[in-house]
C-alpha positions in Angstrom: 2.1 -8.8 -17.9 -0.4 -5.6 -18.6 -2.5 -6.0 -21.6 -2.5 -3.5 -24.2 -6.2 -2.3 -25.3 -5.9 -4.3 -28.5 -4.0 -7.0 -26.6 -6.8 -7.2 -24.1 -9.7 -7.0 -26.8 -8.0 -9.9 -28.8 -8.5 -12.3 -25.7 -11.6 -11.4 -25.0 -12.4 -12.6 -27.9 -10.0 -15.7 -27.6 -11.4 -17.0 -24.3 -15.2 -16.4 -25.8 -15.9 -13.9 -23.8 -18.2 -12.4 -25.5 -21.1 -13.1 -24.0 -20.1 -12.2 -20.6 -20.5 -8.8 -19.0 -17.7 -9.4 -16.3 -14.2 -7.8 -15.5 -10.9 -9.0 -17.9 -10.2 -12.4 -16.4 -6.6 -13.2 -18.0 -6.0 -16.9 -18.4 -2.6 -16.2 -20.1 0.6 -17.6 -18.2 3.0 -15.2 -17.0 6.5 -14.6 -18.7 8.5 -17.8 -19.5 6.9 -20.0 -16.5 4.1 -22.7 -17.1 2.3 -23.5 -14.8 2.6 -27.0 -14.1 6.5 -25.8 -12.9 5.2 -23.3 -10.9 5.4 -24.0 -7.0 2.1 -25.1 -5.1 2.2 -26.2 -1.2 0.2 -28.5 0.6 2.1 -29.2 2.9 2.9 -32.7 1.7 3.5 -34.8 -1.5 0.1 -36.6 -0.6 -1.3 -33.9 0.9 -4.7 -32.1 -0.8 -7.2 -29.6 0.2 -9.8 -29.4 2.4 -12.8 -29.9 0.5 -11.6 -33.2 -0.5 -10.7 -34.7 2.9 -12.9 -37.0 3.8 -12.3 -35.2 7.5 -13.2 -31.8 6.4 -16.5 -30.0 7.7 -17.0 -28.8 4.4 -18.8 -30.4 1.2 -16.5 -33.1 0.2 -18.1 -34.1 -3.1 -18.2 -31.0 -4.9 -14.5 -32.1 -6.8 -12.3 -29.2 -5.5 -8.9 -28.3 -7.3 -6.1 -30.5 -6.1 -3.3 -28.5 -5.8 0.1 -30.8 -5.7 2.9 -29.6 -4.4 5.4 -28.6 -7.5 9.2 -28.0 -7.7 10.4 -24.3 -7.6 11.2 -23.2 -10.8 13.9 -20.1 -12.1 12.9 -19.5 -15.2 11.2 -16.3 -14.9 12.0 -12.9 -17.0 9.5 -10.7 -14.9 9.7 -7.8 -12.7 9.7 -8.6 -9.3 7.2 -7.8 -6.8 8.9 -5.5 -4.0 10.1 -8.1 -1.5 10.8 -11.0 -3.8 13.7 -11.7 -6.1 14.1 -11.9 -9.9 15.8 -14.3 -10.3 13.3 -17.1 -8.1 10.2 -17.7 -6.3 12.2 -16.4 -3.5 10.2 -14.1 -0.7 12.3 -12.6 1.0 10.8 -12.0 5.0 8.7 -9.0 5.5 8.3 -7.6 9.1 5.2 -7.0 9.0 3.8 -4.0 11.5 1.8 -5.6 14.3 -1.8 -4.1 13.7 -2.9 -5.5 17.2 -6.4 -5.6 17.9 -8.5 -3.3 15.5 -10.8 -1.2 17.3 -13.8 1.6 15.7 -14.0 4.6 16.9 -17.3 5.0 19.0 -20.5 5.4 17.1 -22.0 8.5 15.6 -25.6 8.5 14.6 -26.0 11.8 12.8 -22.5 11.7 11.3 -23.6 7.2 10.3 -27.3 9.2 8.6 -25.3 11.3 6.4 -22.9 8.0 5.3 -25.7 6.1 4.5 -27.9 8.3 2.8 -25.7 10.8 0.7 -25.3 10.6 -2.9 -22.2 8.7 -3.7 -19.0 9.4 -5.9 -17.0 6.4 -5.6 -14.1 4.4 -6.4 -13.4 0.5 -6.1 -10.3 -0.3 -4.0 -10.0 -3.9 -6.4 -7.3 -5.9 -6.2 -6.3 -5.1 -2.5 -7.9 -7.8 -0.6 -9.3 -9.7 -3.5 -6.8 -10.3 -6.0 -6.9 -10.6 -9.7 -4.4 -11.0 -12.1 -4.8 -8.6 -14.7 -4.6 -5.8 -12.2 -1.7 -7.1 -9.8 -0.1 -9.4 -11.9 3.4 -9.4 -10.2 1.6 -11.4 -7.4 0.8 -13.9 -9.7 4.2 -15.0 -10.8 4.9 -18.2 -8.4 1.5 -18.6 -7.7 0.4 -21.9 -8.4 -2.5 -23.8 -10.3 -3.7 -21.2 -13.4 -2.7 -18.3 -11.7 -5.5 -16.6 -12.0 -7.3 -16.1 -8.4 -6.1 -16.1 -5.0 -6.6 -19.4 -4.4 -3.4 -19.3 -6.9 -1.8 -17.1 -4.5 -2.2 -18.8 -1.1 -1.0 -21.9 -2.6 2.1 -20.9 -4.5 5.3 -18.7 -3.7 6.7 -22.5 -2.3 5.2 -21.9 0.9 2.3 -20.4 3.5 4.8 -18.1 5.2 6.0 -17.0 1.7 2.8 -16.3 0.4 1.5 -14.4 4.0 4.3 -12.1 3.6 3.6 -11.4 0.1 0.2 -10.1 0.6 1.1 -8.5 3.9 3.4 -6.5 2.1 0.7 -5.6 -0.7 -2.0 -5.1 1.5 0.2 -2.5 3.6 1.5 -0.7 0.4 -1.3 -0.7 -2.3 -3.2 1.7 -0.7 -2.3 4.0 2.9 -3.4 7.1 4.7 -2.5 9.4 1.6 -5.0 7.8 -1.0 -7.7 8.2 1.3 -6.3 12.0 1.5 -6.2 12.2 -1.9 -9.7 10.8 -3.0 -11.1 13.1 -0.6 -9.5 16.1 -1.8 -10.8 16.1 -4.8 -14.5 14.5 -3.8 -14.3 11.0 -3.6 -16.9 10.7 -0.7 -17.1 6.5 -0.8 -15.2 3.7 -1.7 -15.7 0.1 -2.5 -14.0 -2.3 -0.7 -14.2 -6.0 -2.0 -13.2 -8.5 0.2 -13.3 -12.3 0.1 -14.5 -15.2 3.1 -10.9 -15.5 3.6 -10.7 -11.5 4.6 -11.7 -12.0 7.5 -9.3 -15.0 9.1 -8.5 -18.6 9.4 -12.1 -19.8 11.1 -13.5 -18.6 8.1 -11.1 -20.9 5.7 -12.1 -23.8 7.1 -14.1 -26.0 5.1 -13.0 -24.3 2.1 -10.6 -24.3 -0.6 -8.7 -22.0 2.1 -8.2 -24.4 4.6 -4.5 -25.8 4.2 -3.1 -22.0 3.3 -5.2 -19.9 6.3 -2.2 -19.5 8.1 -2.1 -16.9 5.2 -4.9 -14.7 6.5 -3.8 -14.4 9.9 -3.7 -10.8 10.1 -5.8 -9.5 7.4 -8.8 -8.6 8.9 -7.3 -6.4 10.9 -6.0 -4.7 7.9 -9.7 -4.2 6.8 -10.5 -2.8 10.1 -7.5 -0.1 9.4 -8.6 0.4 5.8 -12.7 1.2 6.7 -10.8 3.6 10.1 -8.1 5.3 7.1 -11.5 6.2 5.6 -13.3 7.7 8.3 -10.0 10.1 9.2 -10.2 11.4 5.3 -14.7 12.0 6.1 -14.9 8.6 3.7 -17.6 6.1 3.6 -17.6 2.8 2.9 -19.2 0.2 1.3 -17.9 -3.8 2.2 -18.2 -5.8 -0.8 -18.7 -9.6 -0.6 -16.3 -10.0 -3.6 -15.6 -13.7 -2.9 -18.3 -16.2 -1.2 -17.7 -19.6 0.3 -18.6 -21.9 -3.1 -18.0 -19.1 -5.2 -21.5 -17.1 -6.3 -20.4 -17.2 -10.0 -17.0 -19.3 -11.0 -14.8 -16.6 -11.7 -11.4 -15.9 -10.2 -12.4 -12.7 -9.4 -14.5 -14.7 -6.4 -11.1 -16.6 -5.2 -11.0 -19.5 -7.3 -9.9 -20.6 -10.4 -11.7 -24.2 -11.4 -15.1 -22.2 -13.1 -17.5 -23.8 -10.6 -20.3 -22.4 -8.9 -20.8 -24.2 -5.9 -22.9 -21.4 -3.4 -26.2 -21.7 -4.6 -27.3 -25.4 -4.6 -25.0 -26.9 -1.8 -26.2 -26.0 1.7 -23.3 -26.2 3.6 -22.0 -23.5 1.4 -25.1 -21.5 2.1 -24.6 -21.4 5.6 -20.9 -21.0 5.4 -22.2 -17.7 3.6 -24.7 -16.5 6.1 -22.4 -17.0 8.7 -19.7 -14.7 7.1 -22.7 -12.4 6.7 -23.5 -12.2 10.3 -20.1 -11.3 11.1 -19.7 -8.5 8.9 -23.6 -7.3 10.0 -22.1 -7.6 13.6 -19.3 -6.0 13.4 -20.0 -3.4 10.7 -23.7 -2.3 11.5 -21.7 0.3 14.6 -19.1 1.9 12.2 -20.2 5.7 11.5 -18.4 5.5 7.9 -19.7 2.5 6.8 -22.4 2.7 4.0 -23.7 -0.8 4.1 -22.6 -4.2 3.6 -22.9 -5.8 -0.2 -24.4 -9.4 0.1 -22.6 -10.8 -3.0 -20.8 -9.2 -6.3 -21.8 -10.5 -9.6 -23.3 -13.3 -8.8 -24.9 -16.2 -11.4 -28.4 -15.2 -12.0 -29.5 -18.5 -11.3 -33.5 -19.4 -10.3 -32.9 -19.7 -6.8 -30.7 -16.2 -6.3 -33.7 -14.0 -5.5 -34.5 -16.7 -3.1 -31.0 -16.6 -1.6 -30.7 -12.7 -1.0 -34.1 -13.0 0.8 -33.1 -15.7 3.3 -29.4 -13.1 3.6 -31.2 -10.2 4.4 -33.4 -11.9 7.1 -30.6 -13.4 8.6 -28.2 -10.1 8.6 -31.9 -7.9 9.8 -31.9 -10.1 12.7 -28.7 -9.2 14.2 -29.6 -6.4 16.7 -32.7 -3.8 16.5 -29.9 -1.5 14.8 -29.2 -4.1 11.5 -33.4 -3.5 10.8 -32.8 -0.5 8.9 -29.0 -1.2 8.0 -28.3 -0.7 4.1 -27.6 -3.8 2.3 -26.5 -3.8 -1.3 -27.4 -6.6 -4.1 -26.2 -6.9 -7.6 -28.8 -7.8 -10.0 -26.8 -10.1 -11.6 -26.9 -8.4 -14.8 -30.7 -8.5 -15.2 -31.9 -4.5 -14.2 -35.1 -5.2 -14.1 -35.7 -8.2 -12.4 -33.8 -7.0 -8.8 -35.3 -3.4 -10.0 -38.8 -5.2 -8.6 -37.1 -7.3 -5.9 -35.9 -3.9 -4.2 -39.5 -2.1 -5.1 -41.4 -4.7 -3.8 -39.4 -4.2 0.0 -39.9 -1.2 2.1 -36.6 -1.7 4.0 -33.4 0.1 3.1 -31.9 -2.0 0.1 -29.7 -1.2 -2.7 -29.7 -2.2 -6.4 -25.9 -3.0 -7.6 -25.8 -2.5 -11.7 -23.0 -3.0 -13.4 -21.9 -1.1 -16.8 -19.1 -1.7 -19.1 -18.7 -2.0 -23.0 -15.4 -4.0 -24.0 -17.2 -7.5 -23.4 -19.8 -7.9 -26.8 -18.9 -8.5 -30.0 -21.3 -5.6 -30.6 -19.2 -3.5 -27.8 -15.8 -3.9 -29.7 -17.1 -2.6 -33.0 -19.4 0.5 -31.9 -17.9 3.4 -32.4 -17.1 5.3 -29.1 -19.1 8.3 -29.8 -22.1 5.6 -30.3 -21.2 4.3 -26.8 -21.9 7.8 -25.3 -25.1 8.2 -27.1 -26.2 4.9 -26.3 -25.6 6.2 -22.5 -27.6 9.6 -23.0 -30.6 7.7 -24.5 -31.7 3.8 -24.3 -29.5 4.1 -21.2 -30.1 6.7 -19.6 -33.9 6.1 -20.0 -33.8 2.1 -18.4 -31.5 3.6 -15.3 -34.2 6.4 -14.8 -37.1 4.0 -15.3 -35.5 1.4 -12.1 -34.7 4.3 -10.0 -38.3 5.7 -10.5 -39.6 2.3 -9.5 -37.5 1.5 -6.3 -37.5 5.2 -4.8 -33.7 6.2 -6.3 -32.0 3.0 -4.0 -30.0 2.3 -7.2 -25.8 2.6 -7.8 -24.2 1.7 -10.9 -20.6 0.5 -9.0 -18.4 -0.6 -11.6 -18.0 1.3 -14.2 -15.2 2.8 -15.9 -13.5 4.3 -19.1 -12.1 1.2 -20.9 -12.9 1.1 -25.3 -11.5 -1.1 -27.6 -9.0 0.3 -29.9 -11.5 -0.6 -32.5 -14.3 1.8 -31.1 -11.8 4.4 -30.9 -10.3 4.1 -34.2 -12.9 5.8 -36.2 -13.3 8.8 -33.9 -11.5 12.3 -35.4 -10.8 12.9 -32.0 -10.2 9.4 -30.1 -8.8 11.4 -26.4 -11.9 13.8 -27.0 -14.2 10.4 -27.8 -13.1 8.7 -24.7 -13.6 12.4 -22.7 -17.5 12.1 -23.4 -17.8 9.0 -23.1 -16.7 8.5 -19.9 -18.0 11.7 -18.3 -21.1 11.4 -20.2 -21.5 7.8 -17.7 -20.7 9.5 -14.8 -23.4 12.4 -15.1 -26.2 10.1 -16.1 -25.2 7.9 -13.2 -24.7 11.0 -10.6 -28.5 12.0 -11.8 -30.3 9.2 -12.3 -28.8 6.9 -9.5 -27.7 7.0 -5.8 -24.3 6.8 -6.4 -21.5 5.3 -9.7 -17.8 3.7 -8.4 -15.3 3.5 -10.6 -13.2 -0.1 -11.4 -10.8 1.3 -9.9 -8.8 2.8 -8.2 -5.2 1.3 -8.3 -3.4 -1.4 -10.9 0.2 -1.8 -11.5 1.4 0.0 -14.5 -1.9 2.3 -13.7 -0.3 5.4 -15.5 -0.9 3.5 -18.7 -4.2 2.4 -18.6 -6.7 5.4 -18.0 -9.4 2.8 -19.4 -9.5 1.3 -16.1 -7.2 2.9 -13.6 -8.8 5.7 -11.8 -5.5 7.5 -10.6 -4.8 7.9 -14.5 -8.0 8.8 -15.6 -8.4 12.2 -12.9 -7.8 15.3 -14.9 -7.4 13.2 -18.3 -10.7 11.0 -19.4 -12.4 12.0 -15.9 -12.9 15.6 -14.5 -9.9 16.9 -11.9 -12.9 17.1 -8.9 -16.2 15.2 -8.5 -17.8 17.2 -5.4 -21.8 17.1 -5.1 -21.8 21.0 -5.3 -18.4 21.7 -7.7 -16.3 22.6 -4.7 -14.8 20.8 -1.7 -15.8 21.9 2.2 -15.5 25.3 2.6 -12.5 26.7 4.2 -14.9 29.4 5.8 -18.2 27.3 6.7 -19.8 30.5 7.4 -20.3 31.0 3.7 -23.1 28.3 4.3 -26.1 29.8 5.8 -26.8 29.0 9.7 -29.8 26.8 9.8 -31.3 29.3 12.0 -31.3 31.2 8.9 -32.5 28.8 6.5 -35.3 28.4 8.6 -35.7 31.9 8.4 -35.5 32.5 4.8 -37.6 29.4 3.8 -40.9 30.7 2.4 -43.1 28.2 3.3 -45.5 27.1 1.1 -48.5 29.4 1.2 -52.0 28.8 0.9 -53.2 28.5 -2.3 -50.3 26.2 -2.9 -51.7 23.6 -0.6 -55.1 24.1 -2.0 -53.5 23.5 -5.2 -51.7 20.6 -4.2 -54.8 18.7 -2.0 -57.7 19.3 -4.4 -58.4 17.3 -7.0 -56.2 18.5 -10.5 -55.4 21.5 -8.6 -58.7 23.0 -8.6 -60.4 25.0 -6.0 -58.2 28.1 -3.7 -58.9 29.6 -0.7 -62.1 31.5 -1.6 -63.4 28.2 -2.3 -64.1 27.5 1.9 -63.1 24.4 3.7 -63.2 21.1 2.2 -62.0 17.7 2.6 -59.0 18.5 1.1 -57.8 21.0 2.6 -58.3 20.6 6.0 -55.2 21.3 8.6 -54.3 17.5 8.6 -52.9 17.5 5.0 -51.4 21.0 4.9 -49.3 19.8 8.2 -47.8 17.0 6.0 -47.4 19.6 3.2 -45.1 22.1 6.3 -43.5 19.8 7.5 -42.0 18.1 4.2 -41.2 21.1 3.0 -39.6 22.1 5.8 -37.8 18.4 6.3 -36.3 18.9 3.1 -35.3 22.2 2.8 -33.2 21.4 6.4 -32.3 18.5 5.1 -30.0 19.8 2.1 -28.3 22.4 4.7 -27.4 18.8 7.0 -26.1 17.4 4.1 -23.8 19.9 2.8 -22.3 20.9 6.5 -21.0 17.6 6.0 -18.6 17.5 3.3 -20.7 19.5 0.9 -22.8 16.1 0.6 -26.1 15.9 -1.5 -28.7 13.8 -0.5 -28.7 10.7 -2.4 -31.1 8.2 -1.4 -34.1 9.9 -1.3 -37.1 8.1 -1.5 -35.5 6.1 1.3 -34.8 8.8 3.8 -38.4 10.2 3.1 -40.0 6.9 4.0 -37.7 6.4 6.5 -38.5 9.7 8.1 -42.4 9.0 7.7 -41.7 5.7 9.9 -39.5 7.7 12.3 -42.2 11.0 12.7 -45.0 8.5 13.5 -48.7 8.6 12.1 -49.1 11.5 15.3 -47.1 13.7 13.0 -47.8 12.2 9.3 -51.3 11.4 9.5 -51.9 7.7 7.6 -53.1 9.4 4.1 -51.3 12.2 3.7 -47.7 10.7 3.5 -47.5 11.3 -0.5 -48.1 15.2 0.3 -45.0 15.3 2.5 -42.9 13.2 -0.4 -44.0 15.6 -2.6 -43.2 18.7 -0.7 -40.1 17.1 1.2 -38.5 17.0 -2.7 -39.8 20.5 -3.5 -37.7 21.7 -0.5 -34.8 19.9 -0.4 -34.5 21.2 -4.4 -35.0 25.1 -2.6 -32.5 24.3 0.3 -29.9 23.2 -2.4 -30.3 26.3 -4.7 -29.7 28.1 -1.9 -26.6 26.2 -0.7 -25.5 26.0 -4.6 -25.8 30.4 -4.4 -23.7 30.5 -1.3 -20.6 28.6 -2.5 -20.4 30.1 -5.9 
């Protein structure tokens, strides 16, 4: 089933959704088939999950679903998901490639620097290891319960094997070698890659919901080792999403389950379950070159005790190995900007604020016009964004966004193509200058051609631009167009006297005539050389990779501070090198920005 735009606003609306600033999360049944017909397994008549044994490791009172085994059913009019028939629940077997053991390629410092601290344009890879139902909805036919999450999955399709060869087939078809390729022909220098607990194999599941179907998961972390290495041969970052946590950090199938509780925050097993899965992605992760960091949780509840939570995370995941201290970890604010806007200023280490932004989810978002929507972007939005990234040194992404209206905010515009044009570029540019980084939600859906609201493939060239490079224009065929460093170095005019003098006395008064003073001794004016001189570099390092921008500024310059030592930046004189770092690094990309065009 794919939901029209007025379909999809009308059940919204329906399931009082209103109030929520979350994804579409269907609860409609799918073609003819209800789902008490639909076919669950357990592996017995008596048989129930985990959570609920009075065996099981996990938290046995917090009420889990009990999914009971149901008979198959034929009554569905739907098309089939390649591998499956029509007619029935039937999967037919897939032979599934065998992946072996996953390895990364060795580890590259410089090349990792540039992952990690470039500006990002990026695109969610949703629905691929975390499933949800108004994006791949074919997979949803014979799953069991609501249908709605991939618990629903695991659990249906009649069996374990069928459902394992199910999403073995999906997970090697959705997305290969060519969509990397693709995303980084035209820009795409990152990607999003939500996965769940259950990503990463059957010692994971148990304990959880998981348990009785991790036969399931066998393989699939080895297919998000080959997904993060299909990125890295296209020159692609990524970012590992915690999409689904053990409990669930905020009730929504779109974190694996389907029964609306959220279980992670007050339930310590759960908690633990969590930090261990976050120690294994720190340990495994924190050595990949194209990894940008590791996401701690997606959308969770902004309960009392979350702020709390992501501090006890990111000790844990800093005390890995010497190398995890400065790793970047992501956080989403829970929809509250400034609240986590303080929680990342107030920390020094390399964090990340997560904001989401759409507007299909109001009452007020269904009725604004669209051209309203884009103002709203260019003013009250734009100026909050700029505010948060001001206050935590830039380490702020806005990744989810994406084009999706309402027919009814589109149905006053003269224009209603030309309406969604601006308004969904008019996102992306006050995200690409105010923020680290924007991903769009996303990349891939079934019937994507349809839907350039919220299908990125469909949206290239059409509601999006064709290209989304940091300078307009892809790596150069002919690198020499880009000036040698050596030359850089040569051509930068560093900055000359008076401008120090400006810069170090107080409001700018005084210049050389003046004499010596405390201000304009040697000591500050070598903080003033060598940021200028760090920055100006800097842009040239950047662009040989990729044509990349620096994106996390304030970061890198902090981190840079740490890394020159107080022999080099003497304690007092580290805002001068800020200051000047950002005055070159704005020189060495003009200078780029005239060599390409």
């Amino acid at each position: 089933m794919v939901l029209t735009t007025q379909g999809f606003t009308f059940l919204l609306q329906s399931l009082g959704l209103a109030q929520t600033l979350f994804k579409p999360i269907p609860q409609a049944t799918i073609g003819t088939a209800h789902a008490d017909s639909l076919p669950a397994y357990t592996g017995s008549s008596e048989s129930k999950l985990a959570t609920t044994s009075s065996d099981s490791p996990g938290p046995a009172s917090l009420g889990a679903t009990n999914y009971q085994a149901k008979s198959m059913g034929s009554s569905f009019a739907t098309v089939p998901q390649p591998g499956t028939s029509s007619a029935s629940c039937t999967v037919y077997p897939y032979d599934a490639p065998d992946l072996g053991e996953q390895a990364f390629p060795p580890f590259d410092q410089a090349k990792a620097t540039v992952y990690r601290y470039r500006q990002q344009q990026s695109v969610n890879l949703g629905s691929w290891f975390v499933h949800e139902q108004w994006m791949t909805p074919s997979l949803f036919e014979c799953a069991a319960g609501d249908q709605v999450s991939e618990l629903d999955i695991a659990s249906g399709w009649g069996s374990p094997d069928a459902a394992r060869s199910l999403l073995e087939r999906h997970w090697d078809t959705f997305i290969n070698d060519s969509d990397f390729q693709y995303l980084a022909s035209i820009g795409i220098n990152t990607v999003r890659l939500p996965i769940g607990y259950w990503s990463l194999g059957p010692s994971f599941c148990q304990g959880t919901p998981f348990e009785p179907f991790s036969d399931v998961y066998q393989d699939s972390w080895s297919r998000v080792v080959r997904a993060i290495n299909s990125a890295a041969n296209a020159g692609i970052g990524v970012l590992v999403d915690l999409h689904g946590a053990p409990g669930s950090q905020n009730g929504q199938p779109h974190s694996g389950i389907s029964d609306g509780n959220v279980n992670l925050f007050d339930n310590d097993w759960y908690i633990n379950k969590t930090m261990s899965v976050l120690t294994f992605l720190m340990e495994e992760l924190v050595n990949v070159t194209n990894i940008a960091g590791i996401q701690i949780l997606n959308e969770p509840k902004n309960v009392a005790n979350l702020p709390n939570f992501y501090s006890q995370a990111i000790t844990t995941m800093r005390q890995v190995s010497p190398a995890a201290q400065a790793f970047p970890l992501y956080i989403h604010d829970g929809f509250d900007l400034e609240q986590y806007s303080a929680f990342v200023a107030n920390r020094s280490d390399f964090v990340v604020q997560d904001h989401h932004s759409y507007f299909v989810f109001t009452p007020s978002d269904v009725a604004e016009p669209a051209s309203q929507h884009t103002e709203d972007i260019r003013g009250s939005i734009y100026d909050s964004l700029q505010e948060a990234s001001d206050r935590q040194r830039r380490n702020l992404v806005v990744d989810e966004f994406s084009c999706a209206l309402t027919d009814q905010s589109l149905a006053g515009e003269a224009d209603p193509d030309k309406a969604r044009r601006d308004f969904c570029e008019g996102q992306m540019n006050i995200y690409q200058n105010v923020t680290a980084g924007w991903a769009f939600w996303a990349y891939n859906k079934e019937q994507c051609s349809d839907d350039p609201g919220w299908c990125f493939k469909a949206a290239v060239g059409n509601s999006l631009p064709s290209t989304f490079f940091s300078y307009g224009t892809g790596p150069l065929a002919d690198p020499s167009r880009l000036p040698a460093l050596s030359d850089m170095a040569a051509d930068m005019s560093a900055p000359s006297h008076e401008d120090m003098a400006a810069t170090t006395q107080p409001n700018g008064a005084g210049s050389a005539s003046d004499g010596p003073t405390a201000f304009t001794t040697a000591v500050p004016a070598r903080a003033i050389a060598k940021g200028y001189s760090d920055g100006y570099l800097s842009a040239k390092i950047f662009a040989l990779f990729g044509m990349s921008k620096l994106g996390f500024t304030g970061q890198y310059m902090n981190d840079s501070i740490a890394a020159l030592g107080p022999a080099v930046i003497v304690p007092g004189t580290e805002e001068l090198y800020r200051q000047w770092f950002v005055e070159g690094l704005a020189d060495g990309e003009a200078l780029i920005t005239s060599a390409v065009d």
